[in-house]
C-alpha positions as CSV (number, residue, x, y, z in Angstrom):
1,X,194.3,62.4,203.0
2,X,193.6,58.7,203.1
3,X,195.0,56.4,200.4
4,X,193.1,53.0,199.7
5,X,194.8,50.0,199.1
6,X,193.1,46.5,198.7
7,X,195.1,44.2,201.0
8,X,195.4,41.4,198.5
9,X,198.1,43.1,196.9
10,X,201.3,42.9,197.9
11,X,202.6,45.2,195.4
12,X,200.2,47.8,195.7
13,X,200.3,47.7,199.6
14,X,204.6,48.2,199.0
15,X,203.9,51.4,196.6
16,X,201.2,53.0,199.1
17,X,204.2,52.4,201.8
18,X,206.6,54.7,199.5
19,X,203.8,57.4,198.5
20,X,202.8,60.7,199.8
21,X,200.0,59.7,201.9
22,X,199.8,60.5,205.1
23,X,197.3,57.9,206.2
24,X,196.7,54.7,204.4
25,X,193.9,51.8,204.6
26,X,194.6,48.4,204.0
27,X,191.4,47.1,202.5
28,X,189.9,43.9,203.7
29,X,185.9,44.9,202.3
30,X,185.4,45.7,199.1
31,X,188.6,45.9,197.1
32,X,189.2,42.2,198.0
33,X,187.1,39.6,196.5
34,X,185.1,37.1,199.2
35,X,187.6,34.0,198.1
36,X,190.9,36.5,199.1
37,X,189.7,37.7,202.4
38,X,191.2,35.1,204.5
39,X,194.6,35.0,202.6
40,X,194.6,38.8,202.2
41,X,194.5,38.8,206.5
42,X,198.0,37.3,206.2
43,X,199.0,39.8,203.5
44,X,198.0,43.1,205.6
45,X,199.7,41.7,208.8
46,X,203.3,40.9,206.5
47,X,202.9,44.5,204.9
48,X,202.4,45.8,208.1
49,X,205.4,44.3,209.9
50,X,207.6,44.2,206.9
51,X,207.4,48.0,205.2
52,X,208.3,51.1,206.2
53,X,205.2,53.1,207.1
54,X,207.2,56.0,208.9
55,X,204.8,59.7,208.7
56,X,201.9,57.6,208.0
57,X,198.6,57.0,210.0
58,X,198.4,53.0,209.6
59,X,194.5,52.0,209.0
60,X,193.0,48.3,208.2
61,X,189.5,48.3,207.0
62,X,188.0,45.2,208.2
63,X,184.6,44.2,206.4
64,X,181.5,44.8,208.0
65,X,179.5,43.5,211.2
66,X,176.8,41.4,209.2
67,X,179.4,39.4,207.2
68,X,181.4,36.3,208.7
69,X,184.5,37.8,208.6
70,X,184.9,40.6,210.7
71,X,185.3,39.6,213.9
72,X,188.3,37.2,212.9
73,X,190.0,40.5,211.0
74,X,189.6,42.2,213.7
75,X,191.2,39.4,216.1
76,X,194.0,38.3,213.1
77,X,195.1,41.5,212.4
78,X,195.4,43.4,216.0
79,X,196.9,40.2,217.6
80,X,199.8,39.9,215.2
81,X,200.0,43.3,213.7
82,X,199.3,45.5,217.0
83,X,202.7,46.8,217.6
84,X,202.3,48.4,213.6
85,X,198.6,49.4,213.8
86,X,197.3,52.7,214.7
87,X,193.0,52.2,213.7
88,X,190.7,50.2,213.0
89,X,188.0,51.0,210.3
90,X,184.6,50.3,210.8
91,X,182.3,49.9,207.5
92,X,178.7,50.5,207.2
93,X,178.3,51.2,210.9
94,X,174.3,51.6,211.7
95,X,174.2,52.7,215.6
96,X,176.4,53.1,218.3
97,X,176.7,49.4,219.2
98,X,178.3,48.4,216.3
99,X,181.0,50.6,217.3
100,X,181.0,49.5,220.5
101,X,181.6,45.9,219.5
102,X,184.9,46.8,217.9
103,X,185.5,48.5,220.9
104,X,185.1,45.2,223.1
105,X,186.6,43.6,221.0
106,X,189.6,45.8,220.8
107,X,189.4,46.0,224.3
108,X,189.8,42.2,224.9
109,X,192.6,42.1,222.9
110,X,194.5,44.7,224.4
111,X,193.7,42.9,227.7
112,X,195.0,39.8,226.8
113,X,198.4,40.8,225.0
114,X,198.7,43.6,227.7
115,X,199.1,46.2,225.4
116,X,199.1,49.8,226.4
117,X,199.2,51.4,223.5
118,X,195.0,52.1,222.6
119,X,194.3,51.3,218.9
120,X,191.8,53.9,217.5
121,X,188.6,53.6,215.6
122,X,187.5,55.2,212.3
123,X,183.6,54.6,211.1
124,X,182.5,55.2,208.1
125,X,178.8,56.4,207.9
126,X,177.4,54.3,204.4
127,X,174.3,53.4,205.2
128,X,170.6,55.7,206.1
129,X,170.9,54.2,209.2
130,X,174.4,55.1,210.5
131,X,173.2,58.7,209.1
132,X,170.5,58.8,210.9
133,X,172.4,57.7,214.1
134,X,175.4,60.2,213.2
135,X,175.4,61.8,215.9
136,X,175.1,58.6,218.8
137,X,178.2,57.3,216.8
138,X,180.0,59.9,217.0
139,X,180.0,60.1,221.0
140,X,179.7,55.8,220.8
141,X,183.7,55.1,222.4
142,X,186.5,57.5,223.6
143,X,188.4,55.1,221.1
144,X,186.8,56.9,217.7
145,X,188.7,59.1,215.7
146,X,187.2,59.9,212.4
147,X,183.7,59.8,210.7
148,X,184.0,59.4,207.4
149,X,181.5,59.6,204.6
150,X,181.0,56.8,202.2
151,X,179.3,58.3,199.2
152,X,179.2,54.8,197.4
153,X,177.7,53.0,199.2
154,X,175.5,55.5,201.0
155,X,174.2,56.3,197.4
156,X,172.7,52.7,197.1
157,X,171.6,52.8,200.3
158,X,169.6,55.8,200.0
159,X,168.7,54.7,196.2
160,X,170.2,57.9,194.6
161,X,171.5,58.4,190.9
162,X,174.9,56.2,190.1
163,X,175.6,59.6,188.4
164,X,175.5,62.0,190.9
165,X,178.9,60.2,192.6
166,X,180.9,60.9,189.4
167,X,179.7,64.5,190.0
168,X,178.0,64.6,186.3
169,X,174.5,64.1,187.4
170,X,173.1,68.1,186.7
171,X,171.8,68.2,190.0
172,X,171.0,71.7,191.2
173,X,174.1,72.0,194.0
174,X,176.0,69.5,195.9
175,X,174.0,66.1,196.3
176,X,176.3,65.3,199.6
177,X,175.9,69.1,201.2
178,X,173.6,67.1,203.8
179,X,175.3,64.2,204.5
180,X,178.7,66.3,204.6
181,X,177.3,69.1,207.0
182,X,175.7,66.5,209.5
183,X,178.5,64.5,209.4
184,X,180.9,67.6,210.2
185,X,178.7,69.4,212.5
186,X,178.4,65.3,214.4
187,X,182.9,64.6,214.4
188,X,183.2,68.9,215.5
189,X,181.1,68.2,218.4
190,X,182.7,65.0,219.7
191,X,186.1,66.9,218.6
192,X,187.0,64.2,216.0
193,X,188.4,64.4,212.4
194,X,185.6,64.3,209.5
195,X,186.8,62.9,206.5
196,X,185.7,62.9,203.1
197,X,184.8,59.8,200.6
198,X,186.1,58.4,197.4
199,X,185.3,59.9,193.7
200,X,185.3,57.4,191.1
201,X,187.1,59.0,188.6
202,X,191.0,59.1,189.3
203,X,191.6,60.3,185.7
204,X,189.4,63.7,186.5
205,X,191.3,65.7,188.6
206,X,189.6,68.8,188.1
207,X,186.2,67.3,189.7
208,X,188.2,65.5,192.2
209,X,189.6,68.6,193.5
210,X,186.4,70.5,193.4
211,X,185.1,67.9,195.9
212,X,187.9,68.3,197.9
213,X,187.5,71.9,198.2
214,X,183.7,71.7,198.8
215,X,185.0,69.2,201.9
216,X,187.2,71.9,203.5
217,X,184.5,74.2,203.1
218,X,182.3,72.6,205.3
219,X,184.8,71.7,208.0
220,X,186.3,68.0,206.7
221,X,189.8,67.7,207.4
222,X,190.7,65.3,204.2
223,X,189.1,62.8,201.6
224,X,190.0,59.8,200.0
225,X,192.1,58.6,197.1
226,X,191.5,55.9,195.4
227,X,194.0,55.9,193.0
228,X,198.0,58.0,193.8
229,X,196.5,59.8,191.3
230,X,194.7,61.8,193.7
231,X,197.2,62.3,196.3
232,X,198.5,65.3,195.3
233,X,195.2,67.1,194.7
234,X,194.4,66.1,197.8
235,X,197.1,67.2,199.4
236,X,197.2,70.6,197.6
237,X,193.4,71.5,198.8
238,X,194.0,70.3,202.6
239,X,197.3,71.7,203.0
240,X,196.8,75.3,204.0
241,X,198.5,78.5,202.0
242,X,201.4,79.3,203.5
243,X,200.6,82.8,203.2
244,X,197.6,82.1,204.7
245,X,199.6,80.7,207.5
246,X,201.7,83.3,208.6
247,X,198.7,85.7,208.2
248,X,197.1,83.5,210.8
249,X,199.9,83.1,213.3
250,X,200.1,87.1,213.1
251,X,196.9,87.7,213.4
252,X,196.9,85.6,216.9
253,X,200.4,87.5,218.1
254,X,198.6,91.0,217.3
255,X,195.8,90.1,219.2
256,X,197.6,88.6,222.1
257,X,199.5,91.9,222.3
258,X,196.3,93.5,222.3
259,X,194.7,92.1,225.3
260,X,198.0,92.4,227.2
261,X,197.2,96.5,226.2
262,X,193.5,95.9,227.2
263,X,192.4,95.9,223.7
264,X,189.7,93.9,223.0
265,X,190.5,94.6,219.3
266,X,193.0,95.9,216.9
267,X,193.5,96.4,213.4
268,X,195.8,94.6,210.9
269,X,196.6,95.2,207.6
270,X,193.0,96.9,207.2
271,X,190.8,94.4,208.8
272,X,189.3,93.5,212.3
273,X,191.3,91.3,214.7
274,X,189.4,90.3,217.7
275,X,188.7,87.1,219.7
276,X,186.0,85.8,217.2
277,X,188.8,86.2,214.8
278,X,191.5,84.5,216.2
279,X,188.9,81.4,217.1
280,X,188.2,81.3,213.0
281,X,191.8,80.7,212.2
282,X,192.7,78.1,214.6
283,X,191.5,75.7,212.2
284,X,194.0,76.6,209.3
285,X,197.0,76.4,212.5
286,X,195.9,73.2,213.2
287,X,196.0,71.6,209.3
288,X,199.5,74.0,209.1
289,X,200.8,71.7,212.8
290,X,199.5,68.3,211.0
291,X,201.0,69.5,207.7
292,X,204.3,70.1,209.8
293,X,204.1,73.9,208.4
């Protein structure tokens, strides 16, 4: 799961260091006010260096392409902070190219400092257009590693119901079954992770881990917390069953016994094992590797 953490504060930026997360964003966008952004640079690159991040996916979130200050986040942060960084994310992306100008970018820096270690990408898809061009994005760079799904402000984009974020709107399913399944079926293809956005209400954990669940459902690999409130739910809906684990590791040691017998199936514990089998659980041993299970 990915914890959210506006990079103006220095005390919030020292408790998301000591948390459960395993990947946390240093906000630059939204969480920081337009007066901050400049200062809050200088904040992110200091937490970086300074903290102990050890087990955790290190993430800025610069602000996006159409404002004045991206380009400089991008060149303040990775200059000073490269050694400590692991992505770059990408708001409100609208096409391919605006991936690809991190890229450069990224690129240029790397160049210059001669470093070999490649800083990754995450996007988040926010806007009609970037859903729209889903699929573009998600092939843009070898560089990208997650599409992520920004119900917020994709909501205002698309001019749907404040309501229907908190999940109390009384609309007849899920209102982000679309966006989640295009986004999923885009990152599966390009053999990325697809991660899930923020819901509001930190306090509500029963809703929070309903869209969790509905996330993992359709193939997402984590969501966002907003709040440590929402680590642990998080964490208990992405973290697979350990049952369910050891029934899947079996399951691919019965069938590899099988085809050394020539069986092109066999029967466990009463059901069906065969190839299409083992391909459906290699997505629960691959959360249970990441989880360290």
């Amino acid at each position: 799961m990915q914890l959210a953490v506006p990079g103006s504060s220095e005390k919030m930026m020292s408790k998301a260091a000591g948390s459960k997360a395993d990947h946390v964003f240093l906000d630059l966008e939204d969480a920081v006010a337009p007066k901050e952004k400049v200062a809050s640079r200088r904040k992110i690159i200091d937490a970086l260096k300074s903290l102990d991040w050890t087990g955790k996916t290190r993430c800025v979130r610069i602000n996006d392409l159409t404002t004045q200050w991206a380009y400089e986040d991008i060149i303040s942060v990775v200059e000073e902070a490269h050694e400590h960084l692991d992505t770059i994310m990408l708001p409100k992306a609208r096409s391919a190219s605006d991936v690809l100008f991190v890229d450069t970018l990224l690129s240029q820096i790397e160049k210059k400092l001669k470093i070999e270690r490649r800083i990754g990408i995450e996007v988040l898809i926010e806007e009609v257009e970037g859903m729209l061009n889903v699929e573009e994005i998600a092939f843009s760079t070898p560089r990208l590693e997650a599409l992520i799904f920004g119900m917020g402000d994709y909501s205002a984009s698309q001019g749907i119901d404040p309501k229907v974020i908190a999940g109390k709107s009384g609309y007849p399913g899920d209102a982000w079954h679309y966006g989640r399944w295009k986004i999923a079926v885009a990152a599966r293809a390009a053999k990325i992770d697809a991660i899930d956005g923020p819901f509001p209400d930190f306090r509500d954990a029963e809703t929070y881990s309903e869209e969790c669940r509905r996330g993992l459902l359709l193939g997402f690999v984590g969501k966002w917390a907003i709040h440590p409130a929402q680590i642990e739910p998080a964490l208990s809906v992405f973290t697979p069953d350990p049952a369910a684990v050891a029934k899947a590791r079996r399951m691919v040691e019965v069938y590899a016994q099988a085809e050394k017998d020539g069986l092109g199936a066999i029967a466990m514990d009463g059901e069906m094992v065969d190839a299409a089998t083992v391909r459906m659980v290699q997505d629960i041993l691959q959360r249970a590797d990441s989880a360290g299970l």
